[in-house]
BATORKE-326839 format. One record per residue (C-alpha): x, y, z. Coordinates in steps of 0.25 Angstrom, whole numbers, padded with zeros to 4 digits, always signed. Layout:
# BATORKE-326839
XYZ;...
END
This chain:
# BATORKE-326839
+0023+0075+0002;+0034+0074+0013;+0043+0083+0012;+0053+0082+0025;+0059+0093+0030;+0074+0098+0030;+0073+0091+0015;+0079+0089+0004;+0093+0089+0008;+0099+0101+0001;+0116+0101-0004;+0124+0109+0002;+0136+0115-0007;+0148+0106-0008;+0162+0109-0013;+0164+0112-0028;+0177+0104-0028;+0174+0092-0025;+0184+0082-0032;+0178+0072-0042;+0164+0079-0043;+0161+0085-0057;+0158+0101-0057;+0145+0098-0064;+0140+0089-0050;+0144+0099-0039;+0137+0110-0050;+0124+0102-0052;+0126+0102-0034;+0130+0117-0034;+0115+0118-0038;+0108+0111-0027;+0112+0123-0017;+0102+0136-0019;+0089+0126-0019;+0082+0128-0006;+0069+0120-0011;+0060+0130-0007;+0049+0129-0017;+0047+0118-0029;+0055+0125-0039;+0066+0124-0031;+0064+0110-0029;+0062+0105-0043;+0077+0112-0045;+0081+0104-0033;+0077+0092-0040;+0083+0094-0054;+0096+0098-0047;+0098+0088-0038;+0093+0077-0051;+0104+0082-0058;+0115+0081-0048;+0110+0067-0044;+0113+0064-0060;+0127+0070-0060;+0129+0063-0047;+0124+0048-0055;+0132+0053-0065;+0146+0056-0058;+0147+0044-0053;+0142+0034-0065;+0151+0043-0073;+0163+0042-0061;+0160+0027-0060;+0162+0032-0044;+0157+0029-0032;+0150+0041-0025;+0154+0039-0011;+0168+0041-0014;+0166+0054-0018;+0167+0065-0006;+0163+0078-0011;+0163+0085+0005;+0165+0082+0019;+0151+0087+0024;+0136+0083+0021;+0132+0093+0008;+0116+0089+0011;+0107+0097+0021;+0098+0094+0030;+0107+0079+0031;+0111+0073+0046;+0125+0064+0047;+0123+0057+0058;+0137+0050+0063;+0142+0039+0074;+0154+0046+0076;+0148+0056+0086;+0143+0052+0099;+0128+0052+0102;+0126+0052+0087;+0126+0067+0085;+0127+0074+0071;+0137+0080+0069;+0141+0092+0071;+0137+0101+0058;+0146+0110+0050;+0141+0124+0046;+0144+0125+0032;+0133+0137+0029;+0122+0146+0036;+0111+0136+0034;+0116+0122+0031;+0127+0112+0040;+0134+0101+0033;+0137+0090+0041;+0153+0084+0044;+0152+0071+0037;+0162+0061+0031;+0163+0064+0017;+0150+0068+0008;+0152+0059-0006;+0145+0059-0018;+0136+0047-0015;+0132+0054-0002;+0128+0067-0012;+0121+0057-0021;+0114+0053-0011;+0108+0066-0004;+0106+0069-0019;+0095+0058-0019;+0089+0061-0005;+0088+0078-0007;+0082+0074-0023;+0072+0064-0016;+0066+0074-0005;+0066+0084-0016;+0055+0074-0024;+0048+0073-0013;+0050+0088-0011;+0044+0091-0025;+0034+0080-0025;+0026+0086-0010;+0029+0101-0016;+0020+0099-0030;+0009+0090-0021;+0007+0102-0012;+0007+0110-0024;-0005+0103-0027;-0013+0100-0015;-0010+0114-0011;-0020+0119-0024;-0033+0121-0023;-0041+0114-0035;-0055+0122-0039;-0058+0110-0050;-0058+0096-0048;-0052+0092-0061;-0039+0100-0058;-0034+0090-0048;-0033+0080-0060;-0023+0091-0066;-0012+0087-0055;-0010+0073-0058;+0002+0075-0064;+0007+0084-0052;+0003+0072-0042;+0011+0061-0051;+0023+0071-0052;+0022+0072-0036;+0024+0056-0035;+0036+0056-0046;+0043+0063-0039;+0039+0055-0026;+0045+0043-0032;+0057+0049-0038;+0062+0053-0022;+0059+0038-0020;+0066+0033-0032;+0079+0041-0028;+0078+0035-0012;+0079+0021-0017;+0090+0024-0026;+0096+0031-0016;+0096+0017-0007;+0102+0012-0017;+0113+0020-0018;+0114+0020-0001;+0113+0005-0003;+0126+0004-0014;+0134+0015-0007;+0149+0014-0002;+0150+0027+0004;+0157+0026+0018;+0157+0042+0022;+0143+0044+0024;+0130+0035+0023;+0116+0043+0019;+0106+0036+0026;+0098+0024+0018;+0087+0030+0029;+0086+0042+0021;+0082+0037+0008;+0074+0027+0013;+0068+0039+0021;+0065+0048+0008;+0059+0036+0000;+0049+0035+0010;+0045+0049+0011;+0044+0049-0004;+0034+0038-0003;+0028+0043+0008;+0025+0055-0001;+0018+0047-0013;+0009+0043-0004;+0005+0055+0003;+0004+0061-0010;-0005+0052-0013;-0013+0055-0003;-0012+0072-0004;-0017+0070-0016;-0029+0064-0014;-0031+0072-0003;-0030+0084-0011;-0040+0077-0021;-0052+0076-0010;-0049+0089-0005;-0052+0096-0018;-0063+0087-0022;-0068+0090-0009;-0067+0105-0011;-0074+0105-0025;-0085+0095-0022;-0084+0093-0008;-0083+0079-0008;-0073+0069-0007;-0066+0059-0018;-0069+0045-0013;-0059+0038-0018;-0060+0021-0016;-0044+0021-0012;-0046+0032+0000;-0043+0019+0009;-0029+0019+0001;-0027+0031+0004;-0027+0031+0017;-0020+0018+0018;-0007+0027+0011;-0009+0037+0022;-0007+0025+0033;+0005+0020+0023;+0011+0034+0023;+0009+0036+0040;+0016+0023+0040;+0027+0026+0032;+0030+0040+0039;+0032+0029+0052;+0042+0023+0047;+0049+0037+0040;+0049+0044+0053;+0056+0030+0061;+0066+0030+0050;+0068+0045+0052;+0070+0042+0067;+0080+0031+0064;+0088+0041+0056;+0088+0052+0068;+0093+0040+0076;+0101+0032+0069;+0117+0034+0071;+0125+0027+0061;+0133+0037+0052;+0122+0043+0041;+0120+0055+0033;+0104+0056+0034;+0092+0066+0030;+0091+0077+0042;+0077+0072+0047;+0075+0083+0056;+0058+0085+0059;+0057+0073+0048;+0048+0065+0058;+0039+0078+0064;+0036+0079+0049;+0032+0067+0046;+0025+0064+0057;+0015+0076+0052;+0015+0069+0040;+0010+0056+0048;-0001+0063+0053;-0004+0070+0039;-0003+0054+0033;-0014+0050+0046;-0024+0061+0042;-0024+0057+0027;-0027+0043+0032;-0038+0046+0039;-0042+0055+0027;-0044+0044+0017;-0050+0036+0026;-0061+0045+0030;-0064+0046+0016;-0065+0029+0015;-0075+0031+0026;-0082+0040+0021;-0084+0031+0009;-0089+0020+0016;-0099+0030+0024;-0091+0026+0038;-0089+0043+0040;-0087+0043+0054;-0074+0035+0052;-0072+0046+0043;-0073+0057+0052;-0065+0049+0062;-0052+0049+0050;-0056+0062+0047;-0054+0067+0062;-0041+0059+0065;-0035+0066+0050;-0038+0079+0055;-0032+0075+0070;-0019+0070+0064;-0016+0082+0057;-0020+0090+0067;-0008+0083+0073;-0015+0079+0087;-0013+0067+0090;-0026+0058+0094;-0022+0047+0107;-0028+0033+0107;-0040+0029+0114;-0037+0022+0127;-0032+0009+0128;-0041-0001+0137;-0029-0009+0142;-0024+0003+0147;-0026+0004+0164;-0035+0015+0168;-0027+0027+0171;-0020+0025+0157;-0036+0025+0151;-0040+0035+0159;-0029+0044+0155;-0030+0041+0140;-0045+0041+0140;-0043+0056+0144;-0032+0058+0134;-0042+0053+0124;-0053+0063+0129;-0044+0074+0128;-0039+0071+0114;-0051+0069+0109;-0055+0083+0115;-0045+0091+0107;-0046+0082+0097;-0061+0084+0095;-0058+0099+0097;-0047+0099+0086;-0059+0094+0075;-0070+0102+0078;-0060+0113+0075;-0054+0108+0062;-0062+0116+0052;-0053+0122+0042;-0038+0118+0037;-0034+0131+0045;-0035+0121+0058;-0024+0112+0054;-0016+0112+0067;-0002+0103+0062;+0013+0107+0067;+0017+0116+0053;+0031+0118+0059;+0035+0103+0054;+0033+0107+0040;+0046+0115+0035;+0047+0120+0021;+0042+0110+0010;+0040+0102+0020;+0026+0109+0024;+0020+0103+0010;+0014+0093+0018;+0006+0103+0025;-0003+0106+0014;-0006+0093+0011;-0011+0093+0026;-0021+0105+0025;-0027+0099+0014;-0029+0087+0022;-0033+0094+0035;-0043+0102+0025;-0049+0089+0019;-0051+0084+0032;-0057+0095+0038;-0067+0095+0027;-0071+0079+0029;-0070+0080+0042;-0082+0091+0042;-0090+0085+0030;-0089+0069+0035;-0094+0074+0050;-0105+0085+0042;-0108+0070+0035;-0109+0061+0046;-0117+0073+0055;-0129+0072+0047;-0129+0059+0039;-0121+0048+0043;-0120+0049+0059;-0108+0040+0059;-0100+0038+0072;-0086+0044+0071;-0074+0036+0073;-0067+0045+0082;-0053+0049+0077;-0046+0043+0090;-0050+0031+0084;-0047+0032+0070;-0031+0025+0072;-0037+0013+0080;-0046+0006+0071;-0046-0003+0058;-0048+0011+0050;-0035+0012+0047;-0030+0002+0034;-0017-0003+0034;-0008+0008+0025;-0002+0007+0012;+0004+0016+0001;-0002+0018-0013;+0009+0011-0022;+0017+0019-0032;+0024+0014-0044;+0036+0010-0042;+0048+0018-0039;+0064+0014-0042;+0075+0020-0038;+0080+0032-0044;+0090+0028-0057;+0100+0038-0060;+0099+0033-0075;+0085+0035-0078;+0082+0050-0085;+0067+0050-0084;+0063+0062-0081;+0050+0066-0072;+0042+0070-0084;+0043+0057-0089;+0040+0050-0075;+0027+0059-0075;+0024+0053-0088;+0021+0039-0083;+0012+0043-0075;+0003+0052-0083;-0010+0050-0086;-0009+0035-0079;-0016+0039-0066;-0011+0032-0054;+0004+0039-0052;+0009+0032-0040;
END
């Protein structure tokens, strides 16, 4: 579901006489440079080529019997969209970057060897899963179902989405294995990195998760204008908690790469943690979403329309102040008492006025490229919750009469549980000698329900 911006890392062209390197390995790279990964096709060859360079890589050195890192094959970075971060310069600038092309820089470095190409090999493959993954699950959500049983019909697709999922994850722990047995002394990819991607790969399971489910209610809502009480709504929600906690921790790991200033090659995270802070708002309204629909169960609907108020709110992007604090002295009440006044002002403004998915007020210029997939995902929130928002209030109005938590509130109570993620088989790290291919990963799941 994640897909950063600036990614995958793409290669640049390298020398075609490179001592040691067979003419079959810089072919298979030769055929990495037209893809620019603007649709899936694209990113499906992507894959298969960079699979396959991967394996003659494995091979070369198992066949050599050779370390990697001794091997140079140039004196400049062949990745984009990579920042090498030295000591050497005061102040911890980057340095200076060499134009090699029109639209690319490579980057003066050390010496590039093999084990460095190795690894970028793994990172670039493990953001193209992901890639793939969030393109085939905004393929789905994006169609618009007319029969109920049809949803059935993309169960495959759904456990095709989390294999690949976990195949970028597999590949991130056996690339911390190979950081963690490394000798190479011209330049260090960041461990940061890999454990960076596993972490968005997981995060993605989990939002997948709850996209799909999403979708599910929307439809069943479309069809039969009702909603899929499902007993582990509360689950859900707890994931969405979970995945808001995690994208904590990503974005402090981001910041201490930017800060960090040892000698590291790393990802270029430029607008990473903008993006994901979006996404931390997206992950809050799905909270709130499957918790209004627990308290809806148990009859409690103005809690619901209270969740309902605060999803919408938070991907409206407007940020809701807390109430004031007693211990406070009384200019610092008086001053956040009228804060409050005027925040719940526009805030009530901004609901009475959210009546269609055309309202959806959310900074779109954060989303670049693929990495605007999420935004679908998002309308078809915002349009759920448009929806329960009206029909839970149209309820309460004339049969319930229940007093509505306002959404000011909804962060400072017990309402909340405690988040956790749904577990998921478990996942190795890649091993080069295993030739199972998807079809036959796909085939353990089939027909044995639960896929995670």
């Amino acid at each position: 579901m994640i897909i950063l911006p600036n990614t995958p890392p793409l290669p640049y062209h390298i020398s075609n006489n490179i001592n040691g390197l067979s003419i079959d390995l810089l072919n298979i790279r030769s055929s990495l440079y037209s893809l620019n990964l603007s649709n899936y096709n694209e990113s499906i060859n992507f894959v298969l080529n960079l699979e396959l360079y991967l394996q003659h890589i494995i091979k070369f050195k198992d066949t050599n019997n050779i370390d990697l890192s001794n091997i140079i094959i140039g004196d400049s970075i062949p990745w984009s969209n990579l920042i090498y971060k030295s000591n050497e310069k005061k102040f911890n600038k980057l340095k200076s970057l060499k134009k090699t092309s029109d639209k690319d820089d490579n980057i003066d470095v050390k010496g590039w060897s093999l084990f460095n190409e190795l690894q970028m090999v793994l990172i670039s493959l493990s953001l193209t899963y992901i890639r793939i993954g969030s393109e085939i699950t905004n393929s789905i959500i994006c169609k618009e179902i007319e029969e109920q049983d049809i949803i059935k019909s993309y169960d495959n697709s759904w456990k095709l989405i989390m294999n690949y999922y976990k195949k970028s994850i597999s590949l991130m722990l056996y690339g911390q294995q190979l950081e963690e047995n490394s000798n190479c002394e011209n330049f260090i990819i960041q461990n940061l990195n890999f454990t960076l991607i596993q972490k968005i790969g997981d995060i993605s399971i989990q939002l997948t998760i709850l996209s799909k489910y999403c979708w599910y209610n929307r439809v069943e809502f479309k069809l039969n204008e009702k909603l899929l009480l499902e007993k582990n709504t509360i689950l859900f929600a707890k994931v969405a908690i979970y995945i808001i906690n995690e994208l904590k921790t990503v974005k402090n790991v981001i910041s201490n790469m930017i800060n960090e200033s040892s000698d590291n090659v790393n990802l270029n995270t430029n607008g990473w943690i903008n993006y994901l802070s979006i996404v931390e708002k997206y992950a809050n309204a799905y909270g709130g979403f499957f918790l209004s629909i627990q308290f809806y169960k148990e009859n409690k609907i103005g809690n619901s329309i209270g969740l309902v108020q605060y999803s919408l709110l938070n991907l409206q992007s407007k940020k809701m102040d807390l109430k004031a604090n007693n211990n406070n002295n009384n200019n610092n009440n008086l001053l956040n008492k009228f804060k409050s006044k005027f925040n719940d002002k526009r805030n009530e403004h901004i609901l009475s006025k959210l009546d269609s998915i055309s309202t959806l007020n959310i900074d779109k210029s954060i989303f670049k490229e693929k990495s605007e997939i999420i935004l679908n995902d998002v309308f078809n929130l915002f349009d759920i919750l448009i929806k329960l928002n009206l029909k839970f209030t149209k309820e309460n109005n004339t049969l319930h009469f229940d007093n509505v938590i306002h959404y000011n509130e909804v962060n400072n109570d017990s309402k909340w549980p405690i988040g956790c993620k749904i577990p998921i088989t478990s996942i190795k790290p890649f091993d080069p000698n295993n030739t199972n291919d998807d079809d036959e990963q796909l085939d353990l799941y089939s027909g044995k329900g639960a896929y995670y």
